[in-house]
C-alpha positions as CSV (number, residue, x, y, z in Angstrom):
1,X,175.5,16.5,-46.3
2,X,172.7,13.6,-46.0
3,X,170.0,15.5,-45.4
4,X,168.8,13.7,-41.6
5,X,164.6,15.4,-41.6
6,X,162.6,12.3,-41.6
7,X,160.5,13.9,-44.0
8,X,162.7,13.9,-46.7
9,X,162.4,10.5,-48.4
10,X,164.7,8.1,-50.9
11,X,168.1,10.2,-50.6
12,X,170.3,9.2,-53.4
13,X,174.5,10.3,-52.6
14,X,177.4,9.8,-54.1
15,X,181.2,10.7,-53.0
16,X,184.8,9.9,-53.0
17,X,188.0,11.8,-54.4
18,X,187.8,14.2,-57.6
19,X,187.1,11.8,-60.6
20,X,186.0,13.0,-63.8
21,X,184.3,9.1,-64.0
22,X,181.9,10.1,-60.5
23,X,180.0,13.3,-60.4
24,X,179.4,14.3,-56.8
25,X,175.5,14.1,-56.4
26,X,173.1,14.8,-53.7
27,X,169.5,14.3,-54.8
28,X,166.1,13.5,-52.1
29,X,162.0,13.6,-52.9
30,X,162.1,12.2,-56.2
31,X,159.4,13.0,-59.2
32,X,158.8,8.9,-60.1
33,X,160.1,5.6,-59.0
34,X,160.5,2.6,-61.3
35,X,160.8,-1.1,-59.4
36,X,161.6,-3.7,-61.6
37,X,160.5,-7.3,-60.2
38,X,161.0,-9.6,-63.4
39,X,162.2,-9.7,-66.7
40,X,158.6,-9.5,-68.4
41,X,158.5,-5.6,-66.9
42,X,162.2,-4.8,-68.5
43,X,160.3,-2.7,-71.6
44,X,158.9,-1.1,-69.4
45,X,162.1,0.1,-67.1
46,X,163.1,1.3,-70.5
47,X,160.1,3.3,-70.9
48,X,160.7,4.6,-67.9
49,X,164.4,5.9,-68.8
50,X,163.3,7.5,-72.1
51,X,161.0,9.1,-70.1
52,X,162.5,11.0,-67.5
53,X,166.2,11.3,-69.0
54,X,165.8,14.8,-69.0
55,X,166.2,13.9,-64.6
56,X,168.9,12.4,-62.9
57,X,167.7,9.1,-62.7
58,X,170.0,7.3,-59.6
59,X,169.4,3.3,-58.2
60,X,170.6,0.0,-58.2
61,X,170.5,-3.3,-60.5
62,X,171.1,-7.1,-58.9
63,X,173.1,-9.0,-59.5
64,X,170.4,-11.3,-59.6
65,X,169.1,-9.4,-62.7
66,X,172.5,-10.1,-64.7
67,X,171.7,-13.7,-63.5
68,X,168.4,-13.4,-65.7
69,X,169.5,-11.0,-68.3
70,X,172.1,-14.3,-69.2
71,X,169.9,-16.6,-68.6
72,X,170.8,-18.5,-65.7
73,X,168.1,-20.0,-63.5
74,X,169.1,-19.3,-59.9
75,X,168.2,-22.1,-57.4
76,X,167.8,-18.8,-54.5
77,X,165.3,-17.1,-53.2
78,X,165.6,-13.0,-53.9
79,X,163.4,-10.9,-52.0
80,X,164.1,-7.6,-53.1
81,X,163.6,-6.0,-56.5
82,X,165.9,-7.2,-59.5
83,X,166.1,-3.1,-59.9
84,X,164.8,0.1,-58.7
85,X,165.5,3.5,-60.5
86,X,164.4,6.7,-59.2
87,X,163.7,10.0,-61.2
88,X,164.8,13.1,-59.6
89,X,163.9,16.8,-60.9
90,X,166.1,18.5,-58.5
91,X,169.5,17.6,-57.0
92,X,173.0,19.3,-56.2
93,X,176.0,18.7,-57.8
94,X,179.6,19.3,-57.0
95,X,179.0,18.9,-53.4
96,X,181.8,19.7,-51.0
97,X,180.2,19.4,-47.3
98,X,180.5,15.7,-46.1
99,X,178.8,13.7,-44.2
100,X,179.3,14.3,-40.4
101,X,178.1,11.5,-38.2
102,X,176.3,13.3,-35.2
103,X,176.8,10.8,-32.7
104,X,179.4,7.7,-31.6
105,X,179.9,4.8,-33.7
106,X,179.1,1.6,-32.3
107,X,181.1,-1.5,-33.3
108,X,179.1,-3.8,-36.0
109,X,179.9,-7.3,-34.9
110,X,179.4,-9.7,-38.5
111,X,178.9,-13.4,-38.1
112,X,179.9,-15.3,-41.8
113,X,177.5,-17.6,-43.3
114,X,180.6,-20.3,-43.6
115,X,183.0,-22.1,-41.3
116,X,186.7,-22.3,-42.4
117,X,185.6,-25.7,-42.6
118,X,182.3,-25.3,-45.0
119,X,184.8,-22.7,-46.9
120,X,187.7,-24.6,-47.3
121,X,185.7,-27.8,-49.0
122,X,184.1,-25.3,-51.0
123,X,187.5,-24.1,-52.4
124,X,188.0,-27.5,-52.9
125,X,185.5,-28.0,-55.0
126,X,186.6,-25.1,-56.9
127,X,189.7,-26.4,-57.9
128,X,188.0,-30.0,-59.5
129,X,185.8,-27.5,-61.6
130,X,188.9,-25.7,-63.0
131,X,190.9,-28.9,-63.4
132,X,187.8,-30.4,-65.2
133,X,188.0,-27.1,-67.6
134,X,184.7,-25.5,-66.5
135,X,186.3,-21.6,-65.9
136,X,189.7,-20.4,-65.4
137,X,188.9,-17.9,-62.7
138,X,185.8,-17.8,-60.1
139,X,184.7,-15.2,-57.8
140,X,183.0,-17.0,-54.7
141,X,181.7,-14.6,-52.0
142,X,179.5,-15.2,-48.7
143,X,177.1,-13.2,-46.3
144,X,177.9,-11.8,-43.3
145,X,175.5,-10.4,-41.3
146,X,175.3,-8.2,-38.3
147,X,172.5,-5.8,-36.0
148,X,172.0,-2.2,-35.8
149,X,170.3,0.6,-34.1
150,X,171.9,3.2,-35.7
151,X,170.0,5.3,-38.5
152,X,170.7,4.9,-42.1
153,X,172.2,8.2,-42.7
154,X,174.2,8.1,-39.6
155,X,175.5,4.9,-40.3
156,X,176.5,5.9,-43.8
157,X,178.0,9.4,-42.2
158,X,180.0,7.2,-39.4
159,X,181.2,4.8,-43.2
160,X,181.9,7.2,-45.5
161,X,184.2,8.9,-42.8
162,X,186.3,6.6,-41.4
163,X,186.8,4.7,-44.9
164,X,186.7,6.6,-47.8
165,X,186.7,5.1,-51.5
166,X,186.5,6.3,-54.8
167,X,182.9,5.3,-55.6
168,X,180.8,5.5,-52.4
169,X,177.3,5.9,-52.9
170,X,174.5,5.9,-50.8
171,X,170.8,5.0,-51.7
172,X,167.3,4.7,-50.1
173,X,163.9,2.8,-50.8
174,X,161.0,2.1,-48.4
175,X,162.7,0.2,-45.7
176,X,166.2,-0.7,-47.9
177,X,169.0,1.3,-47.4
178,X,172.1,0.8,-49.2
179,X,175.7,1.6,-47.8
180,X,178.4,1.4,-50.5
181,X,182.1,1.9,-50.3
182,X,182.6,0.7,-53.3
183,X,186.4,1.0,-54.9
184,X,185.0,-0.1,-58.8
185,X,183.8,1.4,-61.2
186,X,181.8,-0.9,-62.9
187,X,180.8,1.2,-66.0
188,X,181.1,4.8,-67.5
189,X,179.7,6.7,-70.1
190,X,180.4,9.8,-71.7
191,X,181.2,11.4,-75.3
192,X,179.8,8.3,-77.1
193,X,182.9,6.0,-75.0
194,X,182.3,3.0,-72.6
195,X,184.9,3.0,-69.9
196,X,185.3,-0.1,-67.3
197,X,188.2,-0.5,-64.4
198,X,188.0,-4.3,-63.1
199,X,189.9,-4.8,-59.8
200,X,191.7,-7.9,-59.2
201,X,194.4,-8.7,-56.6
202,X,194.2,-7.5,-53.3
203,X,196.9,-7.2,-50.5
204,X,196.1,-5.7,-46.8
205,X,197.6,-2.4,-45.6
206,X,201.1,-2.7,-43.8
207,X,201.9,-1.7,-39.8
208,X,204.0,0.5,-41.0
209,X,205.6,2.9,-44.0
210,X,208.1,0.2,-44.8
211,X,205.4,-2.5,-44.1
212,X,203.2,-0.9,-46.6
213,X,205.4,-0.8,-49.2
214,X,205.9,-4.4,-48.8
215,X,202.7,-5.3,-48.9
216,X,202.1,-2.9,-52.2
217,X,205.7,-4.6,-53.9
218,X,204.2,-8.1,-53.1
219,X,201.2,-7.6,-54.9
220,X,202.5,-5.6,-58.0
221,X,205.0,-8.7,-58.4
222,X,202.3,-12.1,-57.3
223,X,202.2,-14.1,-60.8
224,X,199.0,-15.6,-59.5
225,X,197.1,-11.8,-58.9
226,X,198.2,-10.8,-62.3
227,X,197.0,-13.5,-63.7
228,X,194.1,-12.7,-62.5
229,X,193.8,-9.2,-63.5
230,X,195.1,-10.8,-66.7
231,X,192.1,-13.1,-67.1
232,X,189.2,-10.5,-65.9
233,X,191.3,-7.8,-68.3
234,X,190.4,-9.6,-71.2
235,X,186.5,-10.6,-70.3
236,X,186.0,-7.2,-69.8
237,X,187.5,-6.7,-73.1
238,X,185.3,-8.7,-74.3
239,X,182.3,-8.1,-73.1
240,X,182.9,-4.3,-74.6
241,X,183.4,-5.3,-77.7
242,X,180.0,-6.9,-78.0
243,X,178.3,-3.1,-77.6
244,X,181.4,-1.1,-79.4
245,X,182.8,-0.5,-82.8
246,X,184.7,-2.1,-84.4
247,X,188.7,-1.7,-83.4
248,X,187.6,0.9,-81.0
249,X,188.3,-1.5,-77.6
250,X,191.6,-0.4,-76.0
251,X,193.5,-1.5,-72.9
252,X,194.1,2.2,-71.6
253,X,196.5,1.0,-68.1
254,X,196.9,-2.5,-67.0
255,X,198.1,-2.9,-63.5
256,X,197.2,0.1,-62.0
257,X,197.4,0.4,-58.3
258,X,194.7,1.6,-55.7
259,X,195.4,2.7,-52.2
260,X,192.5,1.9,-49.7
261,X,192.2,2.5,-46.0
262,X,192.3,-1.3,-45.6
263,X,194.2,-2.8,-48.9
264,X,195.7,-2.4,-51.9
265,X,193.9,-3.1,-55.1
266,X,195.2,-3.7,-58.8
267,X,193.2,-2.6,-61.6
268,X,192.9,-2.2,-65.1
269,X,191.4,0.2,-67.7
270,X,189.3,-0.5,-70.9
271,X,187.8,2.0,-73.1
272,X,185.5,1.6,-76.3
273,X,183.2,3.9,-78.9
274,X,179.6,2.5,-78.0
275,X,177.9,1.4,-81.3
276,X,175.5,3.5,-82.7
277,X,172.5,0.4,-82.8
278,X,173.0,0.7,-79.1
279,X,171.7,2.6,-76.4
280,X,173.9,3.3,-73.1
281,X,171.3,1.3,-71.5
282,X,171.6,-1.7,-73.5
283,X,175.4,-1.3,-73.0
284,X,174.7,-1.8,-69.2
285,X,172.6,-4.2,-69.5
286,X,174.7,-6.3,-72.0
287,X,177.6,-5.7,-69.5
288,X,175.9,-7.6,-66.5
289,X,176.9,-8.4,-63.7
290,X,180.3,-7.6,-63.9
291,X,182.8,-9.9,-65.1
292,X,185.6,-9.4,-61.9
293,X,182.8,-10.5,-59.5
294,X,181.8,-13.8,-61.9
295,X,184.7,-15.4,-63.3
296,X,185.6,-16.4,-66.8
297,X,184.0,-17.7,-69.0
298,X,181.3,-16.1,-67.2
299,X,178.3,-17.9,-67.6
300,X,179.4,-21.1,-66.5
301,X,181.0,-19.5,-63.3
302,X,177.6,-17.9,-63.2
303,X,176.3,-21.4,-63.0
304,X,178.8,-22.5,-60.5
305,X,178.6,-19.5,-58.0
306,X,174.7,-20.1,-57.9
307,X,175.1,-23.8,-56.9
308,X,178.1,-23.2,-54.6
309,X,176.7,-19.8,-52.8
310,X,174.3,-20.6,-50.0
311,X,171.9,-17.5,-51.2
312,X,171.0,-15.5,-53.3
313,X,174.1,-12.3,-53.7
314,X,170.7,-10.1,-54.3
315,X,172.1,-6.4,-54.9
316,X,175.8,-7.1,-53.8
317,X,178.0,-7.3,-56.7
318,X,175.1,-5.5,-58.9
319,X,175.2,-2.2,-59.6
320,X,174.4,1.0,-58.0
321,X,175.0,4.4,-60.0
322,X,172.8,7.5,-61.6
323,X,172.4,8.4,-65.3
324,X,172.6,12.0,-66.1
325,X,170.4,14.4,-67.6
326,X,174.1,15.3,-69.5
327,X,174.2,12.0,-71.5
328,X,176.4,10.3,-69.1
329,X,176.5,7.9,-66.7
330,X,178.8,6.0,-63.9
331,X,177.8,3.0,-62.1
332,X,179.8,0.9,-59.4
333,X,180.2,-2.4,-59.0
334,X,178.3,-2.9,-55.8
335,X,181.2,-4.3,-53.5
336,X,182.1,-3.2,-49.9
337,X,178.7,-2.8,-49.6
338,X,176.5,-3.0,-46.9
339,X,172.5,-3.4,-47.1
340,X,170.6,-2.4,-44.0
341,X,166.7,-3.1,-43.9
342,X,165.2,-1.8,-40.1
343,X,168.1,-3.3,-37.7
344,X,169.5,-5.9,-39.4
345,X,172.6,-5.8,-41.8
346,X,173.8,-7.7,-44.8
347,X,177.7,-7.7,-46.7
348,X,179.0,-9.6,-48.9
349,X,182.5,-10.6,-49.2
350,X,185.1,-13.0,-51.2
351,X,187.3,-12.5,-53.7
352,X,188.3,-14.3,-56.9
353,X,189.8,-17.8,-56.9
354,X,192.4,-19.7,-59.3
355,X,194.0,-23.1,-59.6
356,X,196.7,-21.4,-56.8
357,X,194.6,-19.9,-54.5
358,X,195.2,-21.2,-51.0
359,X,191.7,-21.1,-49.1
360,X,193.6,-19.8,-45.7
361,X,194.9,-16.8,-48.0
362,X,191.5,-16.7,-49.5
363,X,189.5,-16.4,-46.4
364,X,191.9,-13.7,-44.9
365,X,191.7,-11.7,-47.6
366,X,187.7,-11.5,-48.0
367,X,187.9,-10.5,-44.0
368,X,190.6,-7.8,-44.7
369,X,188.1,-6.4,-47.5
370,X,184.8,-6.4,-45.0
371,X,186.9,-4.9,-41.7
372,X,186.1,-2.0,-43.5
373,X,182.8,-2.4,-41.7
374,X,184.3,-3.2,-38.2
C-alpha cells in the first residue's frame, strides 16, 4: 500500500497484473534526486545513473525531452523538468497489498482544451499534410483539465482501483504528483534484449457479453486500425534496430489484443539484442518519445504535433518507469495519465490519425480513453 504519513516523501509505485516486463515496486525517502532541466545537464543525468545503479533508480522523462533529444525546437512553454530520476536504497518488491482508497471518490469533472469545432479543422488540416506526403500516420492529443481536493495517494488508491492496467505507476516530486494508468509498455530491458509493445487501434467496451465481442471482432477486422498498428509496427522496428545487432530485431506477436476496463487495444511486440557500444540508457534515450504517440516518419510528425498542439504535452506521452539494481529496466509510455500539482489536474488524450480517420470517430474515441478518469 501507498504509504499515506505526510512524512514520508517522493513515493515511487508501480502495479498491474503479473508481468514478467513490470516488477511490482514500492519504494519512499530516497538517497538522491537528479532533475534534469536542459540538454547541456544530460552528462550529468548519466553520471548520476552510473552512480547509483547499485539503487533502484524510479522517475519520469518528457516528452518534451524526446522533442530535444531529436532536435526539434518546440514553439511551448514547459514548466516542469525535461526529467527527474530518483535513487532509492530501500524499496519492496513483489508487493501484493493494494491500494485502498480511505474515503469516497468524488467525480473529476475535465473541461477539453478544443471545441469539436477547433478539433475538427485541426483534423482537417491533418489530412492536407498527409496528402502533401509529410507523414503517413500522426498522433494529435489535447489537454483536459479538471480540480481536486482529494490527496495524491488517495486519488491514485480511488484510480488504480476502479481501473486497473497493466503498467500503472505512481510517482511524487515536490508539489508534482503523477497518476498513471498506463496500458504500454514503452520499453524493457533484461538479459542483454530490448523489448517494445506499441498500441494502436482502440474500440470502447460493449453493454453487454455479446456487445463486447462485437466491439473486440470490429476492431481485430478495421483495415484502417491495422494499418495503423502496421505503420507504428515498423517505426518501432526501426527505431530498435538503430541500438541492436545486427539481424537480432524480430516481430514477436503482431495484433495482439488488450482488454481494458474502458476499451480494447491492439498491440504489437518487437524484440532485439541491444548492441554492445550501447548502454541501456542510450537505448532509451535513442528510443524517444515513443513512436505510437508521434507518428511516422516521426520527426516531421514531431514538427507537426508541436505546431498543431496548443501546449506543450510536458510528461504525458514521456516516460515514467525504474531501472533496477538487477540490470533491468521497464518504462511506460506515459498515457492515461493524469498529473496533479496542489488542486489542479492535467490529462492528455487523442489517439492516432490517418488519411481515413473521421474526426467524429476520432473525438469519441480520445473521450472513451480519458473516462477512465470520470
Amino acid at each position: 500500500m501507498i504509504p499515506s504519513d505526510s512524512q514520508i516523501k517522493n513515493v515511487f509505485f508501480t502495479d498491474g497484473p503479473e508481468n514478467p516486463e513490470w516488477r511490482h515496486l514500492l519504494a519512499f525517502n530516497p538517497a538522491s534526486t537528479f532533475v534534469l532541466n536542459g540538454l547541456n545537464e544530460l552528462e550529468n543525468l548519466k553520471k548520476f545513473y552510473e552512480t547509483h545503479k547499485g539503487l533502484l533508480i524510479a522517475g519520469y522523462f518528457a516528452y518534451d525531452l524526446g522533442l530535444r533529444l531529436l532536435g526539434v525546437e518546440s514553439r511551448h512553454t514547459f514548466s516542469n523538468p525535461l526529467a527527474v530520476l530518483h535513487a532509492y536504497d530501500t524499496w519492496e518488491e513483489g508487493h501484493q497489498e493494494k491500494p485502498v482508497p480511505q474515503s469516497t471518490f468524488p467525480p473529476l469533472s475535465f473541461q477539453a482544451s478544443l471545441t469539436q469545432e477547433e478539433y475538427s479543422t485541426s483534423i482537417d488540416r491533418i489530412h492536407a499534410y498527409i496528402r502533401a506526403g509529410d507523414f503517413y500516420q500522426i498522433n494529435f492529443t489535447q489537454q483536459l483539465r479538471a480540480r481536486t481536493t482529494q490527496q495524491p495517494r488517495e486519488l491514485f488508491a480511488h484510480l488504480s482501483q476502479r481501473h486497473p492496467a497493466s503498467h500503472m505507476c505512481y510517482f511524487e516530486w515536490e508539489d508534482l504528483t503523477i497518476h498513471s494508468l498506463s496500458p504500454e509498455l514503452f520499453l524493457h530491458f533484461a538479459g542483454g534484449t530490448l523489448t517494445t509493445e506499441p498500441i494502436k487501434g482502440t474500440r470502447p467496451r460493449g453493454n453487454s457479453d455479446e456487445d463486447d465481442e462485437r466491439q473486440m471482432t470490429a476492431l481485430l477486422e478495421s483495415e484502417k486500425e491495422q494499418a495503423e498498428l502496421f505503420m507504428i509496427t515498423d517505426l518501432l522496428r526501426n527505431d530498435l534496430g538503430k541500438v541492436c545487432e545486427i539481424g537480432t530485431v524480430e516481430l514477436e506477436l503482431v495484433k495482439g489484443i488488450q482488454k481494458l476496463p474502458r476499451v480494447w487495444h491492439t498491440y504489437s511486440r518487437i524484440k532485439g539484442k541491444l548492441g554492445n557500444e550501447y548502454t541501456p540508457l542510450d537505448a532509451l534515450f535513442s528510443m524517444l518519445p515513443g513512436g505510437s504517440i508521434s507518428g511516422c516518419p516521426k520527426k516531421r510528425a514531431l514538427e507537426v504535433i508541436d505546431d498543431l498542439e496548443s501546449e506543450s504535452r510536458g510528461i504525458y506521452t514521456g516516460c515514467l518507469g525504474y531501472f533496477h539494481p538487477a540490470g533491468d529496466f521497464s518504462f511506460n509510455i506515459a498515457i492515461r495519465t493524469l498529473i496533479q500539482q496542489g488542486e489542479n489536474l492535467s490529462l492528455g488524450t487523442g489517439g492516432g490519425i490517418t488519411i481515413d480517420s473521421n474526426w467524429e470517430d476520432e473525438w469519441n474515441e480520445l473521450l472513451t480513453k480519458a473516462s477512465t478518469f470520470y
